[in-house]
C-alpha positions as CSV (number, residue, x, y, z in Angstrom):
1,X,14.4,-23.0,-19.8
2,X,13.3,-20.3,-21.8
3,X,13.6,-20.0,-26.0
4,X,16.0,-17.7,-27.3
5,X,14.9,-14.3,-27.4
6,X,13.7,-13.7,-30.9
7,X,14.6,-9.9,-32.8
8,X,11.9,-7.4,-31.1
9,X,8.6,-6.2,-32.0
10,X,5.5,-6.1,-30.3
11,X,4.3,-9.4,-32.2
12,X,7.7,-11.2,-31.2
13,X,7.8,-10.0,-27.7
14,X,4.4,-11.6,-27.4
15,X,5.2,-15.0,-28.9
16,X,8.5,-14.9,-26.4
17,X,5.8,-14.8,-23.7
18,X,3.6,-17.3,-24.6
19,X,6.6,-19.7,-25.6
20,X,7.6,-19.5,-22.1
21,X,3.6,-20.1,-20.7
22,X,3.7,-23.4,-23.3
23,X,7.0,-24.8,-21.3
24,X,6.2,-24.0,-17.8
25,X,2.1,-24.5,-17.8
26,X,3.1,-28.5,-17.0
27,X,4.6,-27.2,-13.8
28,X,2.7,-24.0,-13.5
29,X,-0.8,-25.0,-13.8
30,X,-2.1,-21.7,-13.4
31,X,-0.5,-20.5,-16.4
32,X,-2.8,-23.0,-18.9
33,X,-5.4,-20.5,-19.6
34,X,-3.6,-17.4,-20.2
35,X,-4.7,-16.4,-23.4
36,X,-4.1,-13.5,-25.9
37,X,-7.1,-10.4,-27.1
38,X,-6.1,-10.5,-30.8
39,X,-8.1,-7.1,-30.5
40,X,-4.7,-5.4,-32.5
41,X,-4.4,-8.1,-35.3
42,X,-2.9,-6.5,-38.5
43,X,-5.5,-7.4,-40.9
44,X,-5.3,-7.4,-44.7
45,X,-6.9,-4.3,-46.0
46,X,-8.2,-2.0,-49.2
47,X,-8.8,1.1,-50.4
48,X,-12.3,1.9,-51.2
49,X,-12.9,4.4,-54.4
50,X,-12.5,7.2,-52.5
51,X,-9.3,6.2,-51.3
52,X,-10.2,5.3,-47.7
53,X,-8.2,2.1,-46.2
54,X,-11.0,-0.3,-45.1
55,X,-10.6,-4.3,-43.8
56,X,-13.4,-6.6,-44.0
57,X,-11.7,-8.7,-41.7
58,X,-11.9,-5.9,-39.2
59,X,-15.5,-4.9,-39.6
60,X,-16.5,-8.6,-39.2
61,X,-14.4,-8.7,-35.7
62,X,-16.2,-5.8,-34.3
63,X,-19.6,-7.5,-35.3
64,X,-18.8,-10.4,-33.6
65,X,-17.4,-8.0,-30.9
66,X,-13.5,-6.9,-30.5
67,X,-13.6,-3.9,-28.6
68,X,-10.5,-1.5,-29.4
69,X,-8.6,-0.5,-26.3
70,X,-8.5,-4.2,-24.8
71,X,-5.5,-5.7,-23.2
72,X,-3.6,-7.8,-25.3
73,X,-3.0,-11.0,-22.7
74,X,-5.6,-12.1,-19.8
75,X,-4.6,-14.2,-17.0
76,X,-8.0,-15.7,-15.3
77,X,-6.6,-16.4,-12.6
78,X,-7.7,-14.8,-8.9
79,X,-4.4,-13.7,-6.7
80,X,-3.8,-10.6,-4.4
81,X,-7.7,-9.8,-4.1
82,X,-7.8,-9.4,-7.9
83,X,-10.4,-10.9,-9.9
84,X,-7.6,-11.4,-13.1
85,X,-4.7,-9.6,-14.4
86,X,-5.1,-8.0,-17.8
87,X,-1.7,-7.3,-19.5
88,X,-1.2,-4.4,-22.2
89,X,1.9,-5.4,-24.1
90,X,4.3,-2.3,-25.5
91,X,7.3,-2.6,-27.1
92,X,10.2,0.5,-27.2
93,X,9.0,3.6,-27.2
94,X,4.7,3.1,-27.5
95,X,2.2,4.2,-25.1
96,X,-0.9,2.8,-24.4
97,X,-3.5,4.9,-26.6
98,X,-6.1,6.7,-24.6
99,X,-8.6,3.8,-25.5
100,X,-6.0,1.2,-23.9
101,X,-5.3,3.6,-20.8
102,X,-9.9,3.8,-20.5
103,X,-9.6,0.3,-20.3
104,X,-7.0,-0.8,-17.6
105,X,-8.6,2.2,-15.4
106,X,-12.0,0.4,-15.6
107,X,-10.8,-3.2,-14.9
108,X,-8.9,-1.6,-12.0
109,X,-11.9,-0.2,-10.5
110,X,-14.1,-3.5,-11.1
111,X,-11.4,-5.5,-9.6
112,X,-8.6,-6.5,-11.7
113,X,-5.2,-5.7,-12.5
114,X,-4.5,-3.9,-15.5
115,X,-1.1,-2.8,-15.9
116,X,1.2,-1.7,-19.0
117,X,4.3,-4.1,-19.6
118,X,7.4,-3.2,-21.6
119,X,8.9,-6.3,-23.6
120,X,8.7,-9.8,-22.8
121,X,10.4,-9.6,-19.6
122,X,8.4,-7.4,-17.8
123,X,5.3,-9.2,-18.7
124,X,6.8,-12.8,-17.6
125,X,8.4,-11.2,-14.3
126,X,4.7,-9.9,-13.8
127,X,2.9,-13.0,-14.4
128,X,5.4,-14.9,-12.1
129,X,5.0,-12.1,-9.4
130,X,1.1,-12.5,-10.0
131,X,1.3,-15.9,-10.1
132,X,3.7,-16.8,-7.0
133,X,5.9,-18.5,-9.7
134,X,9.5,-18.7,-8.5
135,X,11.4,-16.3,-9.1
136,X,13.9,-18.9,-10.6
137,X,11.7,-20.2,-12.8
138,X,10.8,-16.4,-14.8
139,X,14.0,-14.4,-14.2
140,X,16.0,-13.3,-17.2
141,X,19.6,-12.7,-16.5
């Protein structure tokens, strides 16, 4: 039912999420439009002459509007009395920065769930509590 669990990071602990959205949206079809905020992409950077790291990649996103402190995964999908759940992924020891922790506080208050998730299980054992997915269908033994 659900890929082999790839070596950790952040970046595989999210593609062990969306893996399992991909083989259970055909069942699930509340799960299709989950979708990642690729507002933390690693982007190629320099160093300008005064030594500075800089990305053009990066200043073109925030002209066209990525917004640091986003969640990383959105689920538009109305349960509980929420409007949508908003998922910040962390993986071992991180924290969500004070940007990150500014913007779950606001989307609670307007009406969503913003929560903090620890590796791929939590988030998927959220999503299916969110989502009234059986349990048998997101549990990791």
């Amino acid at each position: 039912m659900l890929p082999k669990k790839p070596k950790s990071s952040e970046h595989a602990e999210q593609v062990h999420i969306f893996d399992w959205i991909r083989q259970n949206q055909h069942r699930y079809p509340q799960l299709r439009w989950i979708h990642a905020i690729p507002n933390g992409a690693k982007l190629t950077y320099s160093f300008n002459r005064k030594g500075k790291r800089y990305s053009k990649e990066a200043l073109k996103l925030l002209d066209e509007g990525m917004t640091p402190g986003v969640s990383d995964i959105f689920v538009p999908v109305p349960a509980y009395g929420f409007c949508g759940m908003y998922i910040e992924l962390k993986y071992d020891n991180n924290k969500p920065t004070e940007s990150q922790k500014d913007f779950m506080d606001e989307m609670n208050r307007r009406g969503y769930l913003a929560i903090a998730c620890w590796g791929s299980e939590n988030a998927i054992a959220s999503i299916g509590t969110y989502l009234d997915i059986p349990r048998n269908d997101w549990w990791l033994l």
